[in-house]
Each structure stands twice: as C-alpha cells, then as structure tokens.
C-alpha positions in Angstrom: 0.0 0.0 0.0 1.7 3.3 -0.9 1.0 4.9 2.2 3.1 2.5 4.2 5.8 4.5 2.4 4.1 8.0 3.9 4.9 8.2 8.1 1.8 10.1 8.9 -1.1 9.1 6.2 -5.0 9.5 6.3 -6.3 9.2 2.6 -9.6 7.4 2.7 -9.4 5.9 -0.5 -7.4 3.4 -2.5 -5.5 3.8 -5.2 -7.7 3.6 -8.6 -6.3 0.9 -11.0 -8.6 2.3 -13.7 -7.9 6.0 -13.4 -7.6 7.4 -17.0 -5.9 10.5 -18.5 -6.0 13.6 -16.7 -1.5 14.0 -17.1 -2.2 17.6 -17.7 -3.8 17.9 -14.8 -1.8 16.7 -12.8 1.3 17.6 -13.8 -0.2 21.4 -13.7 -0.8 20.5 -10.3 2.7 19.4 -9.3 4.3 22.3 -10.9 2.0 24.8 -9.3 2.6 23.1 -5.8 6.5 22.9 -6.6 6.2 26.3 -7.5 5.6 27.7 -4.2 9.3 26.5 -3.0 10.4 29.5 -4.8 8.5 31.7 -3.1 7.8 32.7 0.6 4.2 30.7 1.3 2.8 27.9 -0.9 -0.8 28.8 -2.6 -3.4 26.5 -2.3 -4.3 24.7 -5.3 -8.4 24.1 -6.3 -8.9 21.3 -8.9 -12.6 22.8 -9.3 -15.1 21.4 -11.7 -18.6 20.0 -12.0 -20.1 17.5 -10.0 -18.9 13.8 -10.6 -16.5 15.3 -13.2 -13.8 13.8 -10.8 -12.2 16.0 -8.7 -12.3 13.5 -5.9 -10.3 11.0 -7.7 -7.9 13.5 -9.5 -6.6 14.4 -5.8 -6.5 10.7 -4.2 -4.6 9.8 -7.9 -2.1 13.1 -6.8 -1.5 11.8 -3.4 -0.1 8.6 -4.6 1.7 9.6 -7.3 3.8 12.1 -5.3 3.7 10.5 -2.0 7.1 9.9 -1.9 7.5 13.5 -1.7 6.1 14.1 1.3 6.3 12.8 5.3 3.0 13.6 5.2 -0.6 13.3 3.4 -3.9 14.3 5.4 -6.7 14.2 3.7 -9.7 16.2 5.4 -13.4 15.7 4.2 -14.6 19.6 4.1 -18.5 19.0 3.3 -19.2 21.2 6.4 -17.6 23.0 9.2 -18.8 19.9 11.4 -17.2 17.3 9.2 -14.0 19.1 9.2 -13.6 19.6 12.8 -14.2 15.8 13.1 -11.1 15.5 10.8 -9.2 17.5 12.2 -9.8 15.5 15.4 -8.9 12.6 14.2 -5.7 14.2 13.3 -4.8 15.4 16.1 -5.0 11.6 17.5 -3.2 10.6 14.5 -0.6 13.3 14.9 -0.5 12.6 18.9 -0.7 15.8 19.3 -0.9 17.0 23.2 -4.0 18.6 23.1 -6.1 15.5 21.2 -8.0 15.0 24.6 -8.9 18.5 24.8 -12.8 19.1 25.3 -13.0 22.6 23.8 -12.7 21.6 19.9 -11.7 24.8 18.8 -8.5 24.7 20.3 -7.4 21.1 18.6 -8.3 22.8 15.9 -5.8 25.6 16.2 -3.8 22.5 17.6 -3.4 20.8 14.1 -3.0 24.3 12.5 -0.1 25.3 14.8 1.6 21.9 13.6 1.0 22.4 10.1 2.6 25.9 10.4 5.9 24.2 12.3 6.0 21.1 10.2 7.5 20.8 6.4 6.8 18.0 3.7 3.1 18.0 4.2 0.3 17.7 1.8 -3.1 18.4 2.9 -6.0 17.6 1.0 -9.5 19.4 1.8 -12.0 16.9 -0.1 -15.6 18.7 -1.4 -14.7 22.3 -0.3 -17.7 24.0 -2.1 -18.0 26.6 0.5 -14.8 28.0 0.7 -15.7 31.2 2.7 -16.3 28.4 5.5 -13.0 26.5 4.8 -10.9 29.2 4.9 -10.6 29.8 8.2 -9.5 25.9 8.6 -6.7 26.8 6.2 -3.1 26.8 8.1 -1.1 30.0 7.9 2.4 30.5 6.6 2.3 27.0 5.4 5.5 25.1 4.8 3.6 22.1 3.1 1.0 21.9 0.2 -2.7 22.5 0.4 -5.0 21.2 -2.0 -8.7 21.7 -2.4 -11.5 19.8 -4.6 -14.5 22.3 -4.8 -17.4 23.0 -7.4 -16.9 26.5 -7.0 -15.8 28.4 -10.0 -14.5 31.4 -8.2 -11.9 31.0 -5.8 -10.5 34.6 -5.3 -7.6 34.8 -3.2 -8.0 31.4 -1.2 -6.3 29.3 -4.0 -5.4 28.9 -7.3 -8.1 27.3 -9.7 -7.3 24.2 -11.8 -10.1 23.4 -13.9 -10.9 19.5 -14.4 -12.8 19.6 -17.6 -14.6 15.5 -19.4 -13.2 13.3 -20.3 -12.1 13.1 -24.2 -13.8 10.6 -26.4 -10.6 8.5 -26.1 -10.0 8.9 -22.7 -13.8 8.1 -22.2 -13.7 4.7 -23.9 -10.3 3.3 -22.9 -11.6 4.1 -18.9 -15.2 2.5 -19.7 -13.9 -0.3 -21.6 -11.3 -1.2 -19.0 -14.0 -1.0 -16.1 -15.9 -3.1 -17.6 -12.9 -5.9 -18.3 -12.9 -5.8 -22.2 -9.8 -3.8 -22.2 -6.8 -5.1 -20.4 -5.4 -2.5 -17.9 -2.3 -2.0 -20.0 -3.9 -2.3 -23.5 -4.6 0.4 -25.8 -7.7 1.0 -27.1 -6.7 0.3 -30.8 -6.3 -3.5 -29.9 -10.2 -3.5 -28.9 -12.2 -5.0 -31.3 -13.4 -2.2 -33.8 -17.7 -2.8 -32.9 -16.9 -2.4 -29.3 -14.5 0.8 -30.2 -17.7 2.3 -31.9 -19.5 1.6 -29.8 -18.1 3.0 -27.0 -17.7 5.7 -28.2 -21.1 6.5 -28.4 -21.5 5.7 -25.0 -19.0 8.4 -24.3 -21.0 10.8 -26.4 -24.0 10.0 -24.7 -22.0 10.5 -21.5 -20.6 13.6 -22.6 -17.4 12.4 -21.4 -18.8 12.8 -17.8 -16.4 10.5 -15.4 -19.1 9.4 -13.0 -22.0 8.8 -15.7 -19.3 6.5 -17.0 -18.4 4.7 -13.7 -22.0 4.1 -13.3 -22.6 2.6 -17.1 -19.4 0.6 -16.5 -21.0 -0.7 -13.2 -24.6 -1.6 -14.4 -22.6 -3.4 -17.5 -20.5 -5.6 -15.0 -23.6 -6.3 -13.0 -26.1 -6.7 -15.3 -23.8 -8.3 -18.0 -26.4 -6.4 -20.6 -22.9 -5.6 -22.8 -21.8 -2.0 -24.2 -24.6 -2.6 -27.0 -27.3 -3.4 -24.6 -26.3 -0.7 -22.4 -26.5 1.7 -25.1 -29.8 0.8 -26.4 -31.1 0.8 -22.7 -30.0 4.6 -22.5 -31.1 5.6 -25.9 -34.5 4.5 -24.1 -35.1 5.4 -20.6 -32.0 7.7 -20.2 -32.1 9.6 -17.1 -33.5 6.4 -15.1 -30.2 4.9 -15.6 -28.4 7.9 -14.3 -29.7 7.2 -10.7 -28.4 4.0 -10.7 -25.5 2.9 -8.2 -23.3 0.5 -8.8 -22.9 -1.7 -6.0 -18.9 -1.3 -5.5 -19.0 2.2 -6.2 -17.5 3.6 -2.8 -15.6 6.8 -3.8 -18.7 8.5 -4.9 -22.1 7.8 -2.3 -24.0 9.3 -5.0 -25.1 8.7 -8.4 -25.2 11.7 -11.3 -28.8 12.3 -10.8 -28.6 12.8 -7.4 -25.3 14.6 -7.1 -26.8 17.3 -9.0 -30.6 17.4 -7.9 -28.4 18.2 -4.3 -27.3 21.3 -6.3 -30.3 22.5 -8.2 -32.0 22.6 -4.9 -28.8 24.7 -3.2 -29.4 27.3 -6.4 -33.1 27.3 -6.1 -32.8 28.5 -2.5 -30.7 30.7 -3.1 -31.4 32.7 -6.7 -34.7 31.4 -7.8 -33.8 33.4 -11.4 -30.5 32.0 -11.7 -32.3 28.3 -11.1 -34.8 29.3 -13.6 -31.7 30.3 -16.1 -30.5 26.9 -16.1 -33.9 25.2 -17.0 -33.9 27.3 -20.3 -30.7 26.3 -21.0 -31.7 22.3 -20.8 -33.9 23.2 -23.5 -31.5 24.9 -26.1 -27.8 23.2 -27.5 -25.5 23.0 -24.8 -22.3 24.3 -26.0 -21.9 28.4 -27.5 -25.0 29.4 -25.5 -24.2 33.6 -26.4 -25.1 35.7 -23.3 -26.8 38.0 -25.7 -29.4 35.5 -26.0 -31.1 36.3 -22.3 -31.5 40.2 -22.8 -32.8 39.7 -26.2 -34.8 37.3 -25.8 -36.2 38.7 -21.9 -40.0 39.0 -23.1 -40.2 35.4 -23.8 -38.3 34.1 -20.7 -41.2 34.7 -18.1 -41.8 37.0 -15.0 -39.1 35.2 -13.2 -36.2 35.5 -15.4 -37.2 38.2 -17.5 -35.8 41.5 -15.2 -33.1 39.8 -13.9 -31.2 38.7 -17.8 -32.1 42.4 -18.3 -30.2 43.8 -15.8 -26.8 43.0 -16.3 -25.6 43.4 -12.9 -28.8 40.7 -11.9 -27.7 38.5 -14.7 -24.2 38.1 -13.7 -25.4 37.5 -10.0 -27.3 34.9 -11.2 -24.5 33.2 -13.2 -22.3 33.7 -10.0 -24.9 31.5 -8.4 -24.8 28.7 -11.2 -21.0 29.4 -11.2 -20.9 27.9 -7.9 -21.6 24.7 -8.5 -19.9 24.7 -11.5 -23.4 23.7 -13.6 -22.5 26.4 -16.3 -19.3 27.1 -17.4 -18.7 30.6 -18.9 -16.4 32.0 -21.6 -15.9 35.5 -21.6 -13.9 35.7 -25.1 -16.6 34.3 -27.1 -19.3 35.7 -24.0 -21.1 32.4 -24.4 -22.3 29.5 -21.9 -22.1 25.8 -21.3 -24.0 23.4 -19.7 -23.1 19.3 -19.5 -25.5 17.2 -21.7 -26.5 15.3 -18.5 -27.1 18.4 -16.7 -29.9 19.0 -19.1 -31.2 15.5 -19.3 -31.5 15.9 -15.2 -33.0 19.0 -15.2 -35.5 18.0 -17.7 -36.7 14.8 -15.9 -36.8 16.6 -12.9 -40.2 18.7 -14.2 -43.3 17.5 -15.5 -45.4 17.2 -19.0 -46.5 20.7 -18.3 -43.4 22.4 -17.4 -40.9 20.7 -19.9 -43.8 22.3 -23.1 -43.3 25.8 -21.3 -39.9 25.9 -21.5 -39.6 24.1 -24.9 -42.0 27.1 -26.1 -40.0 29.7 -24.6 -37.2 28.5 -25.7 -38.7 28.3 -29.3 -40.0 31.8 -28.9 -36.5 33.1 -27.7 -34.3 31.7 -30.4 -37.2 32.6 -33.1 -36.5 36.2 -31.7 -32.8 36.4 -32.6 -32.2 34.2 -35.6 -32.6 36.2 -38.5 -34.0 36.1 -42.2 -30.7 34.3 -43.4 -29.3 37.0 -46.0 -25.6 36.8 -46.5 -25.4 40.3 -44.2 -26.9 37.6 -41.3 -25.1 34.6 -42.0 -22.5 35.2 -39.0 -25.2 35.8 -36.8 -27.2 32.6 -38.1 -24.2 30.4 -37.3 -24.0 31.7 -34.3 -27.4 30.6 -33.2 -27.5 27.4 -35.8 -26.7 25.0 -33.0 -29.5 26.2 -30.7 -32.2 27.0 -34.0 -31.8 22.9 -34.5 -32.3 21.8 -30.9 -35.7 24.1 -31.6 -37.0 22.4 -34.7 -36.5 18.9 -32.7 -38.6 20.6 -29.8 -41.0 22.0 -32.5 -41.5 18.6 -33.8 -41.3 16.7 -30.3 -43.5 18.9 -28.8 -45.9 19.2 -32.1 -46.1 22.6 -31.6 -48.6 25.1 -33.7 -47.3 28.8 -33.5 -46.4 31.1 -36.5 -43.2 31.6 -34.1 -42.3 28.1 -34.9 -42.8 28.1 -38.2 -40.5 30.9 -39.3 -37.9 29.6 -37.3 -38.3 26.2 -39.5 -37.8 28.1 -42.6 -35.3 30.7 -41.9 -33.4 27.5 -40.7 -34.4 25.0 -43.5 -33.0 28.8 -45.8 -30.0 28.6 -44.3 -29.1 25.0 -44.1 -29.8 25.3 -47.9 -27.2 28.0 -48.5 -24.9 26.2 -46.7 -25.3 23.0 -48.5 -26.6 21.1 -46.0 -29.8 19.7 -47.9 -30.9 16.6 -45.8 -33.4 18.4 -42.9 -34.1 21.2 -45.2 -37.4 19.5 -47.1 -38.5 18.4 -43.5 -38.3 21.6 -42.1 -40.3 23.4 -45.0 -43.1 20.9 -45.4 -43.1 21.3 -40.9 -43.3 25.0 -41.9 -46.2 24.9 -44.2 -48.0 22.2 -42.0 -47.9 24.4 -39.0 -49.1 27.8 -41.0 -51.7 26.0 -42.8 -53.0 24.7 -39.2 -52.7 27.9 -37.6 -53.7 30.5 -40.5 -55.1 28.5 -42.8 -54.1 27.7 -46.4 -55.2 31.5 -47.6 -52.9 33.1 -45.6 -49.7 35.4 -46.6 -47.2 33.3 -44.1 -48.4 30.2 -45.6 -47.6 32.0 -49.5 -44.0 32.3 -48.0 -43.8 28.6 -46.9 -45.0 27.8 -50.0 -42.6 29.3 -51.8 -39.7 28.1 -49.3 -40.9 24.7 -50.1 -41.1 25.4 -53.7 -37.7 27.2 -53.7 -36.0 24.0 -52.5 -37.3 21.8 -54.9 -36.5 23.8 -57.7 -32.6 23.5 -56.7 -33.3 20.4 -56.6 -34.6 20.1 -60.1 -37.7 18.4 -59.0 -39.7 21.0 -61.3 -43.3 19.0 -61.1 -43.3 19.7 -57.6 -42.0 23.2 -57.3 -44.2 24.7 -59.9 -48.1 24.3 -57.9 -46.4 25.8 -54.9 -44.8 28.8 -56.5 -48.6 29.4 -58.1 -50.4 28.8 -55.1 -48.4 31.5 -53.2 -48.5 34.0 -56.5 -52.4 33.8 -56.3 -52.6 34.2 -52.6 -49.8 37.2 -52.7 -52.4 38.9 -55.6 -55.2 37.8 -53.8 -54.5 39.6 -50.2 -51.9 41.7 -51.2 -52.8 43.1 -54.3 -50.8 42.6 -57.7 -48.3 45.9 -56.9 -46.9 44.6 -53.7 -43.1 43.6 -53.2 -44.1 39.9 -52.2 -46.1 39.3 -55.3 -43.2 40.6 -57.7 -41.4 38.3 -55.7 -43.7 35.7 -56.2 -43.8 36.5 -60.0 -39.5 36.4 -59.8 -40.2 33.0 -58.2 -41.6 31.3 -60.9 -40.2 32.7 -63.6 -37.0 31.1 -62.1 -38.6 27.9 -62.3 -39.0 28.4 -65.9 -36.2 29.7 -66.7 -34.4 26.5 -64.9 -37.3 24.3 -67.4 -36.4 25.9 -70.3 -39.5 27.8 -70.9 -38.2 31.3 -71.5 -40.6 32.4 -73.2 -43.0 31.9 -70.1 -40.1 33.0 -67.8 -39.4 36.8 -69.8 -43.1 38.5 -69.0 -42.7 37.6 -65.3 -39.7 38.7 -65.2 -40.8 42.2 -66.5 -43.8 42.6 -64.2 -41.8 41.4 -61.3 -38.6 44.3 -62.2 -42.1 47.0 -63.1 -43.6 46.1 -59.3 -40.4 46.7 -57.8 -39.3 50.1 -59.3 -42.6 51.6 -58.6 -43.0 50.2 -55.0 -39.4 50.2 -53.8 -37.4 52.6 -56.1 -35.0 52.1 -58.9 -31.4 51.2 -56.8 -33.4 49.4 -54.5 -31.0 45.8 -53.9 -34.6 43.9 -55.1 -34.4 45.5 -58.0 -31.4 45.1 -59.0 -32.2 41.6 -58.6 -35.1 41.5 -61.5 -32.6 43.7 -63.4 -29.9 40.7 -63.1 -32.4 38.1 -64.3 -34.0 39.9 -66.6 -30.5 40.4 -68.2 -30.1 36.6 -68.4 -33.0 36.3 -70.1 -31.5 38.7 -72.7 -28.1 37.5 -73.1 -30.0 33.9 -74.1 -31.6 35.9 -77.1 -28.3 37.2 -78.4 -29.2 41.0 -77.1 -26.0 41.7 -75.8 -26.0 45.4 -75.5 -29.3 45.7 -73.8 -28.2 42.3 -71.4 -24.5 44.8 -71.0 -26.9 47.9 -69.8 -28.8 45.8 -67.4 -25.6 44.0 -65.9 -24.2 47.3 -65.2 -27.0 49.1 -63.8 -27.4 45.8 -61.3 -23.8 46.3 -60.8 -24.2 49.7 -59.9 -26.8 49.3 -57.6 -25.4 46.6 -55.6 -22.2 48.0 -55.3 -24.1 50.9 -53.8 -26.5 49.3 -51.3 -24.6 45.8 -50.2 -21.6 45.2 -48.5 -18.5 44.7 -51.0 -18.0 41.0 -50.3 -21.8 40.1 -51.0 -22.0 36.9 -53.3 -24.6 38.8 -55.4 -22.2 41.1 -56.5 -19.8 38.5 -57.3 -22.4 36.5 -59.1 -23.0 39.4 -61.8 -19.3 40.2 -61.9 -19.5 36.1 -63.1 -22.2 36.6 -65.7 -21.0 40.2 -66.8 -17.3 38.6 -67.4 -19.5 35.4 -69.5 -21.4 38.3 -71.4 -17.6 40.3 -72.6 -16.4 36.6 -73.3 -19.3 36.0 -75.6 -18.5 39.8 -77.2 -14.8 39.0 -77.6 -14.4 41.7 -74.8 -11.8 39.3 -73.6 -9.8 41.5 -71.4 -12.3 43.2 -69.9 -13.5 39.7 -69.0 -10.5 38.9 -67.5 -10.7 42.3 -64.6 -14.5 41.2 -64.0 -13.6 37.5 -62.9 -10.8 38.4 -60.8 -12.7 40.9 -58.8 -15.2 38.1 -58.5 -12.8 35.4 -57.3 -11.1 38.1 -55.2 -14.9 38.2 -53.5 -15.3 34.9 -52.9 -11.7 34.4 -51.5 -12.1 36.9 -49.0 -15.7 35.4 -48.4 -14.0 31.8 -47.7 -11.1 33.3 -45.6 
C-alpha cells in the first residue's frame, strides 16, 4: 500500500487501478505546488469542476503519485464546518498531538493548525470544499507544506489557485469504460479493442458527454447486469435519465449517483437565486455548448416574470451566473461571451419537471431563439451560425412537442433557408413541409405566411430540379400574394420572380421573360430604382436577354445591377460577385476578352475573402 511509504497518512481511498488521463492535470498540479518553493508561502491549489466530473479521484490519484514527496498526506473531508472539525480531530489523534484530549474543539483545531505551520513536507488535502468562505478559516497560515482543495466553485479569489478538471475526451472516455468493464486489459490500448466495441463506445462516451461518474455508473450496471456495451447503449437511448440514478454496487468513492449529485445542487441554487435556477432550465432546452449571453436580454420578453428583469439587468444576470457558477453547472467564456451546460445536466434538469413544465420551457425557448435568428441574407449569416446550434435543438422541440405557432414556423424556414445556402440539404425539405403544415394549421391555407412557406418549399425543390413539384407551390403563393396583397406589392413581384426562375431552370423562356418584366415593373414603382430587389429583376431579366443574343441591352442591365449593388450591399456580397461572373460570360461571348478577364478576378477576389 503506498502509504506505508508515507509516516503520517490518512487518505480514505485506495488507489484507482482504472484511473484514466488527466497528465495535464496533474502535472499542472505538481508544478503549481512545486512552484511555491520559490517563493515565501505555498498557494493552495483548487482542482474545481462539475459534480462527478472527478475531482475527488484526480486528488486521491495526486496523493499517490507524489507521496514519496512528502512525510505527510492528510486528507480532510470539508463537506461542512462539522465534518471538518471531526477530521481534524482525528488528526490530532493521528498526529498525537498534546491537546487530542482537549474538550474545547476549537483549540485542537488551532492544535493541528499550529503543527501544520511548524511542520514541512506535508500535503493536505480538503476533499468537497464548495464553501470555501467556510473553509478558509481551517486553512493553516504561513504554510511550509502543500494544500489542495476539490471544490465545485468556480470562483476562488484569493483562497487558492483554480485548476479546472474539464470531461473526459472521447478516447480517454472509452479506454476508462472499456477497462471498467474488463474488455480492455489494464495495460492495453484502445486500438487493440475490437473495432464494434471501439464504436460503440464511443457513443457511449457521447452520450456521457465524457462525464467520469456517468461513465463509472454505465461501466457498473454493465458488470452487474452483463447487458454488454450494445445493450447498455440501447437501454440509455430508451429510458436515459433512469439509468443515471443507478448505483453500482462497489461504487465507494462517490455515495452518490449523477442524478442525485446534481438534484443536491439544483435545490442549493433554487434556495438561493430562484432566477438564476430558472436560467438553467432554459438552458436544458437549447444546445449546450456556444449558449451567447446575448441571447437572455434579447430574448427577456419570452423568458417569463421570473427570469425576464433579472437577464435584463446586467448586474442581476451576472449574479445569477455567479450563483450557477458555484456549482460549476454552467461554465462561462468571456472571449466568445457564451455559456455551457453538461449534456446530462440538461437531461437531469428535464426529468426533474413534468409534462406541463418541460412544453413551457420548450415554447420559450422556441420563442426566444425565433427572436434572434434572422432572415438568413448573407449580411446575417455570422449571426445565423451563431445561433444554428440552438435553431436545431428548436425544430426537434418544435417537432417533439408538435407545436402550432407562426413563431415556430418561421424559425423552420429561416433555418431550412439557411441550411440550404450552406449545402446542407438533408433536414431542409422536412423543415419546409413542418413550416407549411404548422401555417396551414394555424392560419389557414389563404394566408400570406403560408404563401412564403409555400414558396420556401417550392424554392427548394427547384434546386433540386424536381420541377413538377416546385411549380403548384410557386402558383399557389403567387395567387394568394395577388389575392391579399394586391398585384403591386413587393411579395407578389417576388412571387412572380419565383416562378419565372422555375421556368427559366425548365427551359420555358418564353413563359419566364413577361414575369420577369412585371416582377422588375412592381419593384421600381414600390421600392425605387437602386433598391438591392431590384437590382435583382434587373440581373435576371439580363439573363433572359443574353439567351436571345441582345447583348448590348443584357450589358446595360448588368451594369446598372452592378451599380446598384455595389451601392447598397456590402462589397464582399455573393450577389455582387455573381453578376461580376455573368458580366465577365457576357464580354467573353463579345470578344471583350480583357475586360473579362478584370470582372472575374474581382469576382474570385470576393469569394476568396468570403472563404477566408
């Protein structure tokens, strides 16, 4: 046993044959400790992190790898002020100090203080410190020996220095879960497993979210149940959070499963910030990585009475955070100003509220990201990706929760819009036909939101050359534009431009050419000559030119849509490199070669700055 090789030792736990990964860690934590030789006192070190993320077994794995370092390793279990003066007690026994068989406590306790202020070689280990205010003043002064802490707390100001424990990776994740559960010999590497049970557990791991406890627990009820990785798997992928209040029944190091580790800490938040608790449910319902903090302030009016002043009040909303910060249940990251949550920190939150309470804050959370993800024009693509993460956990919501709000169905297209332009077309017919369902439901099928569904819809299977389909959707929303709108609004010359697209891509010019005109007449008398919309029936009007042979007229038109665009959009806009693209074709087809030659290199400078 290694502390045979320690004179005074008190560490309650074995040595971990299975513990995986966490070098950096630890050798951060050496080097910080070491560190303090150099200098006049020794800082305490905090390896701080989420519940079961394995902070516990990160300090016991410390204490024997270095315990020929020290004379001593005392290992003090800092839950409460009670459970530390027990320790320190026992101590004091252990230490034979003179005043052990004092009755006043206190003054052991200064007892064992005053020894670790004489003594040298010493590491002392305060297990669970989450209220450090309270542990501080159990900390010895003008140490000569090392003092680590294992504490949720995020913050711990000038009481010690903060090592973050962060998952596990997938790899890390797999070879630990694969060796707990005696398909992996302790010394193999996870290479020689056989490739199903490699996949496998790796999705495991995913599912885990590279959480160390969730996994000691699957790796347990695998050993015990002998259900096998696949079984396991399959058993998660259908009850889920059940699982994660499971025990195992050799599981010493950790009295508590996931679930219940972190219901203790909900409740601890509840009591204390009722907002901040709040906070965290809407975050179960949204992705859990890149939450941005400009989310909650935008987004207040949707949030409820609870939440809404406090995310916008900034000084509220980072007391609230503070609160969450605590237990380490968010994690936040002031470069990017976004938020994190663990996967299972969602799943626990969820199953912790009812039918009724899960559909509010899937709606809210619908309503909220509806509110900041934009129309996606090329001006709003930065901004789309920023939310794209969070606008797909919504349409699963949308469909899990069969919701029926125009909210919801805007969100659906903007999304499906976007996934298209990114060329990403597998979700995007879903999310379209979801759209149009919902509108047609809620407005019925005369309605102008349902026209724009329609022609979503429509717009996708076009590009996608499935023309039969596209074309009754485009004329559906044309005659409801012309029927509510009138047959001078933007939407109908947009409706007009829609279809004579589809045309154009049939090779019915002749039908295309007319629309194109009444669509480019609409839009100069509703929205103005250099307005970017029409520019746009300018640039496909010009097509339809240029595949007549009317090249000076299609050169006119080209440059006037240049003209405009370069006036009202940003200088890197893919429009203006698409008619820099057609323009250069055009001087081609004139034996304008030269000339060609300056339009296409401004148009791949465009699209190389746009790829940068």
């Amino acid at each position: 046993m290694g502390q045979a090789q320690v004179p005074i030792w008190n560490v309650p736990y074995q040595r971990n044959p299975l513990f995986t990964g966490r070098e950096d860690v630890l050798k951060r934590l050496y080097e910080a400790l070491r560190a303090g030789k150099m200098a006049a006192l020794s800082q305490p070190q905090a390896i701080s992190g989420l519940g079961g993320i394995g902070k516990t077994q990160t300090a016991v794995e410390y204490a024997y790898c270095y315990r020929d370092d020290y004379k001593s390793i005392l290992w003090i279990k800092a839950e409460t002020d009670g459970s530390i003066i027990s320790d320190f007690m026992t101590i004091a026994q252990l230490l034979n100090l003179p005043e052990k068989q004092e009755q006043e406590q206190l003054r052991i306790v200064e007892a064992v203080k005053r020894w670790f202020q004489e003594q040298s070689a010493w590491l002392l280990i305060f297990d669970n410190a989450d209220d450090l205010a309270m542990v501080q003043g159990f900390l010895p002064l003008g140490s000569k020996g090392h003092i680590l802490l294992t504490t949720r707390a995020h913050a711990t100001g000038r009481i010690a220095k903060r090592i973050e424990v962060e998952k596990m990776e997938p790899d890390e994740g797999a070879i630990f879960l694969l060796r707990r559960t005696k398909l992996l010999d302790p010394d193999a590497p996870l290479e020689t497993a056989p490739r199903t049970e490699q996949d496998t557990v790796r999705e495991i791991v995913k599912a885990m979210d590279g959480l160390p406890l969730a996994l000691e627990q699957a790796g347990a009820y695998i050993e015990e149940t002998e259900c096998g990785l696949q079984g396991y798997l399959r058993l998660y992928r259908e009850q889920g959070v059940r699982l994660l209040k499971e025990h195992g029944e050799f599981v010493s190091d950790h009295p508590e499963p996931v679930a219940t580790t972190w219901s203790l800490s909900f409740e601890k938040v509840e009591q204390a910030n009722a907002a901040a608790a709040e906070l965290l449910r809407f975050c179960a319902f949204l992705a859990s990585d890149a939450i941005p903090e400009e989310l909650f302030a935008e987004s207040a009016a949707d949030l409820g009475p609870v939440l809404e002043p406090v995310v916008a009040d900034p000084s509220n909303f980072n007391a609230a955070i503070k609160d969450l910060l605590k237990y380490s249940l968010v994690h936040r990251d002031p470069e990017t100003q976004t938020l994190s949550i663990h996967r299972l920190v969602q799943e626990v939150l969820k199953d912790q509220m009812d039918e009724e309470a899960q559909r509010l804050w899937a709606e809210r959370a619908v309503r909220a990201i509806y509110r900041v993800f934009p129309y996606p024009e090329f001006t709003k693509w930065d901004r789309c990706r920023r939310y794209l993460l969070h606008a797909q956990v919504c349409s699963a919501l949308i469909e899990q929760w069969e919701m029926l709000f125009t909210e919801a169905a805007t969100l659906l297209n903007y999304l499906g819009y976007y996934l298209w332009q990114r060329g990403e077309y597998e979700q995007v017919e879903s999310l379209h036909r979801r759209a149009l369902a919902i509108n047609e439901e809620t407005l019925g099928a005369e309605h102008t939101n349902t026209a724009a569904s329609l022609a979503h819809l429509g717009f996708f299977y076009r590009n996608q050359r499935k023309y039969e389909l596209a074309e009754p959707l485009y004329q559906r929303a044309l005659t409801i534009d012309k029927r509510l709108l009138g047959p001078e609004h933007p939407d109908t010359a947009t409706s007009l431009n829609n279809l004579a697209l589809l045309y154009k891509n049939q090779g019915k010019y002749e039908l295309a050419e007319p629309l194109y005109q009444r669509a480019l007449a609409i839009r100069e008398r509703v929205l103005g000559p250099e307005h970017p919309d029409t520019a746009l029936s300018l640039h496909w009007l010009a097509f339809s030119y240029s595949r007549k042979g009317e090249y000076e007229q299609t050169e006119a038109l080209y440059l006037r849509t240049l003209k405009i665009y370069e006036k009202t959009l940003p200088p890197d806009h893919p429009n203006i490199a698409r008619v820099l693209d057609n323009y250069a074709s055009l001087l081609r087809k004139m034996n304008r070669i030269e000339e060609a030659s300056k339009f296409e290199k401004r148009a791949r400078e465009i699209r190389a700055k746009r790829s940068s």
